[in-house]
ChimeraX commands (.cxc) that place a marker at each C-alpha (Angstrom):
marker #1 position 36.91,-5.11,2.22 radius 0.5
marker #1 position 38.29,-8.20,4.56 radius 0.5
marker #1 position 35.17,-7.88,6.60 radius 0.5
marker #1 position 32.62,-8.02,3.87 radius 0.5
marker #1 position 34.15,-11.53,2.19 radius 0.5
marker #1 position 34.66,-12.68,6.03 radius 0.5
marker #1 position 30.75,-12.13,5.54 radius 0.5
marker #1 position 30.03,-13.73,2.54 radius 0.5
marker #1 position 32.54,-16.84,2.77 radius 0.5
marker #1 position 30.28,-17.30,6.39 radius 0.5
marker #1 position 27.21,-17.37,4.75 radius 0.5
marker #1 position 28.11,-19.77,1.84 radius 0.5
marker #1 position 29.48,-22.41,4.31 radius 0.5
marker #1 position 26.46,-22.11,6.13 radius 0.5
marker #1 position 24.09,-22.70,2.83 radius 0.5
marker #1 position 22.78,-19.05,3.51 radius 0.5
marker #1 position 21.47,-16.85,0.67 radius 0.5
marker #1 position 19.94,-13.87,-0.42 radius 0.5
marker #1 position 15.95,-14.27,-1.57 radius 0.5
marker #1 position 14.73,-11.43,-3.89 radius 0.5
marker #1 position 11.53,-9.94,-3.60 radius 0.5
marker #1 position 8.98,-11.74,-5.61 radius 0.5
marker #1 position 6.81,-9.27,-8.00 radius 0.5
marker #1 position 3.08,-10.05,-9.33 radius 0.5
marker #1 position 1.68,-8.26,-11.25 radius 0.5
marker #1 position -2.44,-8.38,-12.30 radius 0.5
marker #1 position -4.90,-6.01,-14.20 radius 0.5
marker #1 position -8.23,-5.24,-12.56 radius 0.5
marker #1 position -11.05,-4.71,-15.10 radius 0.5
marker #1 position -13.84,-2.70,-14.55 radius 0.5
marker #1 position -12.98,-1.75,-11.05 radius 0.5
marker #1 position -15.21,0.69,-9.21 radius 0.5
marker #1 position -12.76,3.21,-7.73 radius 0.5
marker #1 position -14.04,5.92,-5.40 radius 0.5
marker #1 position -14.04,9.48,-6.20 radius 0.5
marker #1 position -11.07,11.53,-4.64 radius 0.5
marker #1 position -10.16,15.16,-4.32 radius 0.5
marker #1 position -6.72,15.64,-3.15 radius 0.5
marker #1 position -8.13,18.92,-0.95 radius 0.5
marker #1 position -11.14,17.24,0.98 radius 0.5
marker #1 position -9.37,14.64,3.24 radius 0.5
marker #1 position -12.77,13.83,4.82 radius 0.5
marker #1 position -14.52,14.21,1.35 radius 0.5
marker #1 position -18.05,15.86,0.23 radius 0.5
marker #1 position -21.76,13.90,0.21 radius 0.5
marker #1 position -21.99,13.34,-3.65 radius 0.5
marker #1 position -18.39,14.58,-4.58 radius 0.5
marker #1 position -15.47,13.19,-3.08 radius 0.5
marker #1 position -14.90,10.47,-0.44 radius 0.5
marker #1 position -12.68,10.75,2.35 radius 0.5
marker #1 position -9.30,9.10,3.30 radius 0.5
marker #1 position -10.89,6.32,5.66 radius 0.5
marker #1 position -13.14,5.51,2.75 radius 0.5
marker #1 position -10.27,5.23,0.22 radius 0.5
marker #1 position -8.54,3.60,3.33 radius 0.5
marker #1 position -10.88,0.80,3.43 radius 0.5
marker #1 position -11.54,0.54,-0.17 radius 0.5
marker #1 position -7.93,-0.39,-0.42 radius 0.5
marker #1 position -7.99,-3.17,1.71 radius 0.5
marker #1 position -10.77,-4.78,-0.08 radius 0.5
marker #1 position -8.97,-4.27,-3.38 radius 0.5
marker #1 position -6.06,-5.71,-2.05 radius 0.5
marker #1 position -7.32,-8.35,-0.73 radius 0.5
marker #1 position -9.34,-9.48,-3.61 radius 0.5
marker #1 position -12.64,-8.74,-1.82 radius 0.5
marker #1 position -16.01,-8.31,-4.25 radius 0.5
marker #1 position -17.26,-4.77,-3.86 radius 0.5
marker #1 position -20.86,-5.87,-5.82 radius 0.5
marker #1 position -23.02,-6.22,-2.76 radius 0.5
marker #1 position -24.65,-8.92,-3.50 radius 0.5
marker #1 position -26.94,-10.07,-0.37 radius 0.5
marker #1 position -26.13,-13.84,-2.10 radius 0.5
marker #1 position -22.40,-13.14,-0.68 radius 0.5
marker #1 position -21.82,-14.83,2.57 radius 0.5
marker #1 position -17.79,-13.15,2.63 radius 0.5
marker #1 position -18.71,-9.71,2.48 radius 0.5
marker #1 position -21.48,-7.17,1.85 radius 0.5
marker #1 position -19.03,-4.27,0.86 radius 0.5
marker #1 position -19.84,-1.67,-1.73 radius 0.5
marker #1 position -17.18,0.85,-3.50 radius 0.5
marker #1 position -17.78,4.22,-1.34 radius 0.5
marker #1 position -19.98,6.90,-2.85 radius 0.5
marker #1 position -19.38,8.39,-5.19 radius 0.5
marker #1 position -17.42,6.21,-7.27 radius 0.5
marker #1 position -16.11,5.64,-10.92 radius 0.5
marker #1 position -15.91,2.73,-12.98 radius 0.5
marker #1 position -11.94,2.39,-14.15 radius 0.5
marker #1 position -11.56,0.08,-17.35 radius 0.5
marker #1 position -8.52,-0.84,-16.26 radius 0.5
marker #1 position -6.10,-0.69,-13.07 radius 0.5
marker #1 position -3.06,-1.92,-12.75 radius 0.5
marker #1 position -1.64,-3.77,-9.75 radius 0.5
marker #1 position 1.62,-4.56,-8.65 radius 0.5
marker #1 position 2.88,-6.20,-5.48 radius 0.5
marker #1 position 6.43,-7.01,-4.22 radius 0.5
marker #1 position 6.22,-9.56,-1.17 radius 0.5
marker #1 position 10.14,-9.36,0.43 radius 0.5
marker #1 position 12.49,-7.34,2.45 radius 0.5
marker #1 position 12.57,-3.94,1.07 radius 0.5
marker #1 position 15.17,-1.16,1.94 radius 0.5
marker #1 position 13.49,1.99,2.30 radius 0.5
marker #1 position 15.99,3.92,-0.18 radius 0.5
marker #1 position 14.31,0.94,-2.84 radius 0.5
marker #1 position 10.68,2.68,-1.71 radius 0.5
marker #1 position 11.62,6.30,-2.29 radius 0.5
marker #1 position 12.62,5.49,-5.96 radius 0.5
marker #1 position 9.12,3.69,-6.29 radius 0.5
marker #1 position 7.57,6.50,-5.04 radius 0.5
marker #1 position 9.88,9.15,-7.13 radius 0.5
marker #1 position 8.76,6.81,-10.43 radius 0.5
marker #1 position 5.44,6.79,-9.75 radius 0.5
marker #1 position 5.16,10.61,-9.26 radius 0.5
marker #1 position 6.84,10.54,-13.00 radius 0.5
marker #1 position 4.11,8.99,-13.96 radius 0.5
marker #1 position 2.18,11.76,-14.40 radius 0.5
marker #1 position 4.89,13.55,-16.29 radius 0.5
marker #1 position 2.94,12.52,-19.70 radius 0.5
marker #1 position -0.52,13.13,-19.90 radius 0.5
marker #1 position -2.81,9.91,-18.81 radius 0.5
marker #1 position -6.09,9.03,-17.90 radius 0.5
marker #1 position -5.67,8.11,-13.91 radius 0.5
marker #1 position -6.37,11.43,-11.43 radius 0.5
marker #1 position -4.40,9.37,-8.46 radius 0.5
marker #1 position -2.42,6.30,-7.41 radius 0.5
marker #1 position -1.15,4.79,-4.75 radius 0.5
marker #1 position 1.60,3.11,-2.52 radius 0.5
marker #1 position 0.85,1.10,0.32 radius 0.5
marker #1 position 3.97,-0.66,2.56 radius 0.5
marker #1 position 3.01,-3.19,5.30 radius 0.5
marker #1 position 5.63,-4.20,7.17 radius 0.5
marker #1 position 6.11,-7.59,8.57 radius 0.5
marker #1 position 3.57,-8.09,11.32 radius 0.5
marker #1 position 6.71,-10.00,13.81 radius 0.5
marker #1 position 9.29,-7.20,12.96 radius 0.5
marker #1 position 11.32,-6.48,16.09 radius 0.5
marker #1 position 10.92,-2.49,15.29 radius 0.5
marker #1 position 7.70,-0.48,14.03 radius 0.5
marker #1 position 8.88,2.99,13.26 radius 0.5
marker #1 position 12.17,4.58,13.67 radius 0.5
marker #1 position 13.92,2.91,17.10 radius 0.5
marker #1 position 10.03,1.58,18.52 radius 0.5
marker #1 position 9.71,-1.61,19.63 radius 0.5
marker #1 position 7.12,-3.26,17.84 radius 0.5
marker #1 position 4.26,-4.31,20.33 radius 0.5
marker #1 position 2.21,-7.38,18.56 radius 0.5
marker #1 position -0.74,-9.07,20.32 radius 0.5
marker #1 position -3.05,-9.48,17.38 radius 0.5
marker #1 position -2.75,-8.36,14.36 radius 0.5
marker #1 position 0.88,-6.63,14.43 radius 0.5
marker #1 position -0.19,-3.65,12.27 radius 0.5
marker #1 position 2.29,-1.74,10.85 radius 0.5
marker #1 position 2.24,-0.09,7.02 radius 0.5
marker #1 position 1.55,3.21,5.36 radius 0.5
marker #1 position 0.02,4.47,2.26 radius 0.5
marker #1 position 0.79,7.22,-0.22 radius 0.5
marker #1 position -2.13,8.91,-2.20 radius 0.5
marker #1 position -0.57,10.50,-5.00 radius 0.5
marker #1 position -2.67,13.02,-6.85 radius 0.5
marker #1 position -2.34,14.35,-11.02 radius 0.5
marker #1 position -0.92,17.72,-9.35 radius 0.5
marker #1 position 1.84,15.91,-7.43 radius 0.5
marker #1 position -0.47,16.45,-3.89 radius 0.5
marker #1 position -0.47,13.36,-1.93 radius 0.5
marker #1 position -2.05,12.05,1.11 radius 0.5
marker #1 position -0.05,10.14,3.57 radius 0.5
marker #1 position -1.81,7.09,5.98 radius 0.5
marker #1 position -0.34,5.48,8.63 radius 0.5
marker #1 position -2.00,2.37,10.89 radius 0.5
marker #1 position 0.04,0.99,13.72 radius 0.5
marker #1 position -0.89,-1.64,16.05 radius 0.5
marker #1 position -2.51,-1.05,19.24 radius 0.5
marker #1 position 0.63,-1.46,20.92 radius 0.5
marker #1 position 2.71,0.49,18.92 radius 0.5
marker #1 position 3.72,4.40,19.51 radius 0.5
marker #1 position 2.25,6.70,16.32 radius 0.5
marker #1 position 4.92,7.24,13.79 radius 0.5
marker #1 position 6.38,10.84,14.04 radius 0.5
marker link #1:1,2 radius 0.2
marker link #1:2,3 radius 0.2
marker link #1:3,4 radius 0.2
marker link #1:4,5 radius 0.2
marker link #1:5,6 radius 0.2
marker link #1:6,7 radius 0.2
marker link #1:7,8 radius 0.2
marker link #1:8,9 radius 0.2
marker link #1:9,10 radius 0.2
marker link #1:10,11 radius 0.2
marker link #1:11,12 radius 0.2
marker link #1:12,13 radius 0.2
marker link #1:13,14 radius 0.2
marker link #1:14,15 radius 0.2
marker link #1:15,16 radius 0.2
marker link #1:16,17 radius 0.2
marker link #1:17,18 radius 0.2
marker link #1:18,19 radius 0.2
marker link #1:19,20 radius 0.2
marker link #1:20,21 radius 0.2
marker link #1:21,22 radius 0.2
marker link #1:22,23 radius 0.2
marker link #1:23,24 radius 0.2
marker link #1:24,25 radius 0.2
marker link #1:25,26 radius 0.2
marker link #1:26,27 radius 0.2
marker link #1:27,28 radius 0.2
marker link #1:28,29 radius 0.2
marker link #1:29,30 radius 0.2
marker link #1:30,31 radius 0.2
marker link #1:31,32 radius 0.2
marker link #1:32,33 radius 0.2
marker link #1:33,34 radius 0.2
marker link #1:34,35 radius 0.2
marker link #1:35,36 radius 0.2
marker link #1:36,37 radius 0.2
marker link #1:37,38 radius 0.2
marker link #1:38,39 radius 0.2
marker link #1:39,40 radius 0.2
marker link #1:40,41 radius 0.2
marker link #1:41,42 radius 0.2
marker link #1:42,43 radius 0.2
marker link #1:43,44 radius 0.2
marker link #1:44,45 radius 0.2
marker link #1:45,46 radius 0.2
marker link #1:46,47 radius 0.2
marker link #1:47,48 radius 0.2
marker link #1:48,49 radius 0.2
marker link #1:49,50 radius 0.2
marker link #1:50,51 radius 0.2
marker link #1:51,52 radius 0.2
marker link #1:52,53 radius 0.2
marker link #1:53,54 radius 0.2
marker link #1:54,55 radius 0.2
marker link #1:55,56 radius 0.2
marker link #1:56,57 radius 0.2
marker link #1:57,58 radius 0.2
marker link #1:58,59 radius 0.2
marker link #1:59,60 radius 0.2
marker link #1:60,61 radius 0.2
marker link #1:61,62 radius 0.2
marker link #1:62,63 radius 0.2
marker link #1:63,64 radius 0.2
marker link #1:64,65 radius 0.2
marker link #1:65,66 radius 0.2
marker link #1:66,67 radius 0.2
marker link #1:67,68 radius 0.2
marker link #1:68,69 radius 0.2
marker link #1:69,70 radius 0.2
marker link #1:70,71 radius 0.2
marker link #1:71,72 radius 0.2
marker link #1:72,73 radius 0.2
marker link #1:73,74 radius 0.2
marker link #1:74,75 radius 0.2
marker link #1:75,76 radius 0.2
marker link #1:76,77 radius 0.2
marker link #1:77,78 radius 0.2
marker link #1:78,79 radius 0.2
marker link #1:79,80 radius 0.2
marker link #1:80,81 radius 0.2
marker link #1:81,82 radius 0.2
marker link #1:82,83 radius 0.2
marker link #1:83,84 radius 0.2
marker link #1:84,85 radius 0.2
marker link #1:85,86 radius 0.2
marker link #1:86,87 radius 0.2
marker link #1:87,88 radius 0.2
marker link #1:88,89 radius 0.2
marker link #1:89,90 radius 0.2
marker link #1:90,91 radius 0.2
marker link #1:91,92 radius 0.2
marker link #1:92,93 radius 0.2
marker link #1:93,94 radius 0.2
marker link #1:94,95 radius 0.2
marker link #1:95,96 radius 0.2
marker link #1:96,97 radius 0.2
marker link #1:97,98 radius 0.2
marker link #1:98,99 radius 0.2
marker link #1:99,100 radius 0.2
marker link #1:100,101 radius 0.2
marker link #1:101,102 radius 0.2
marker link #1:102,103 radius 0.2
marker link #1:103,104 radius 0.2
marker link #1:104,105 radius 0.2
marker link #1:105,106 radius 0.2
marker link #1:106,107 radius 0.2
marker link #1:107,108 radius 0.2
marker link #1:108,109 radius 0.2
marker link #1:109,110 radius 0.2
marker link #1:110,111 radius 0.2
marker link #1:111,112 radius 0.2
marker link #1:112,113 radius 0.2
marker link #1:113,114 radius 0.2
marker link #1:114,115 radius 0.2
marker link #1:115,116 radius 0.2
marker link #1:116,117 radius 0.2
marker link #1:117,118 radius 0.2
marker link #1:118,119 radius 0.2
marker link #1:119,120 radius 0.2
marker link #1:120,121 radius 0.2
marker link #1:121,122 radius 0.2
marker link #1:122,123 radius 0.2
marker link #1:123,124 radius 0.2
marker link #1:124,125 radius 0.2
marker link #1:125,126 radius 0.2
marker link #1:126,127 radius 0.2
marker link #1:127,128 radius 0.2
marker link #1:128,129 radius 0.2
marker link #1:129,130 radius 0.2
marker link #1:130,131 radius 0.2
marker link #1:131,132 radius 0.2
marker link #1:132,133 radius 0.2
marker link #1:133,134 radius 0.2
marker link #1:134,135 radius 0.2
marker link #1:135,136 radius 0.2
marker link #1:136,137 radius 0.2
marker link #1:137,138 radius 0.2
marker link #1:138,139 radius 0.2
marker link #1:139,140 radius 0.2
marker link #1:140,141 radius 0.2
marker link #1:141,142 radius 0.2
marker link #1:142,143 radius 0.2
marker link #1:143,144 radius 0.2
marker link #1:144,145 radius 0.2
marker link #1:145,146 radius 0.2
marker link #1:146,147 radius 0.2
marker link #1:147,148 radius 0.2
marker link #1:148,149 radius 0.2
marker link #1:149,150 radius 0.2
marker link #1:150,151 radius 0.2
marker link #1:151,152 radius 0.2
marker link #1:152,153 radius 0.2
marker link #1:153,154 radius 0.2
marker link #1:154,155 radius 0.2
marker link #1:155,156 radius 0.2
marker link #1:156,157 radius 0.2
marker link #1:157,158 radius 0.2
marker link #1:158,159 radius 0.2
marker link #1:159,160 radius 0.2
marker link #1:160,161 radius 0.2
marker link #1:161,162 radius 0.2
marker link #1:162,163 radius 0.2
marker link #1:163,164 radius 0.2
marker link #1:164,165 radius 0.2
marker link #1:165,166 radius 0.2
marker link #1:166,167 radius 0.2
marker link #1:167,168 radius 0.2
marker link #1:168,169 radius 0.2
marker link #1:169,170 radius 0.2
marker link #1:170,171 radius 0.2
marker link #1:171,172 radius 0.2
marker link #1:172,173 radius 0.2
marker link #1:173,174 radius 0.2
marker link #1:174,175 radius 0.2
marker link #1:175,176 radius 0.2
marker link #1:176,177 radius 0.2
view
């Protein structure tokens, strides 16, 4: 109504407009994956790993770390958990940006679709980090931030529609309910 072009007229006078998310997307070849089974969260010696293993494995993925372990490497030692897989291909998108959660759900709702025809992958996943300075972590908690502001989540979404849900939060922060 009124309000909403009082809104917008105040934002074009003051040169102020609205950024959309930027997408990337990249294709990881021959990525060692590790071995999940969406009933053993902490995982089985020389069947499954467990959630902090995938946990970690993530970051490293995601932040473009080598997993070979090559003692030549002077960034990192890390290995892909045992056991693990080698995936031909995996797929990775990113969206850097504000992000309304009701945006999120339908991610998540679409990627659950994805295994509505049959394919090759036995999980996926969908991690959200929230900005590290936001004024609020989860729900009406004040974000604490001394370090490293921590605040994001990941789903773990098996072939049979299970998931796994993970949640890190800053020292400061409350747990999420």
């Amino acid at each position: 109504g009124a309000e909403g072009s009082t809104l917008m007229s105040y934002f074009s006078k003051n040169q102020i407009q609205a950024l959309k998310p930027k997408i990337t997307f990249s294709t990881l070849r021959d990525l060692q994956c590790p071995v999940l089974q969406s009933n053993e969260l902490q995982g089985k010696p020389d069947e499954s790993c467990s959630t902090e293993e995938l946990f970690e494995w993530l970051g490293a993925v995601l932040n473009q770390v080598s997993l070979d372990n090559k003692s030549s490497s002077f960034l990192s030692t890390y290995c892909c958990p045992q056991p693990n897989t080698v995936v031909e291909k995996a797929f990775l998108c990113t969206i850097t940006g504000f992000i309304i959660p009701e945006k999120i759900i339908q991610l998540l709702e679409q990627l659950c679709c994805y295994f509505g025809e049959p394919k090759l992958a036995y999980w996926l996943t969908l991690t959200v980090h929230g900005f590290a300075d936001s004024p609020v972590s989860w729900r009406e908690s004040e974000h604490g931030f001394h370090k490293g502001g921590e605040n994001l989540y990941n789903f773990v979404i098996f072939r049979n529609l299970d998931y796994w849900l993970q949640m890190a939060v800053g020292t400061n922060d409350d747990c999420p309910p």
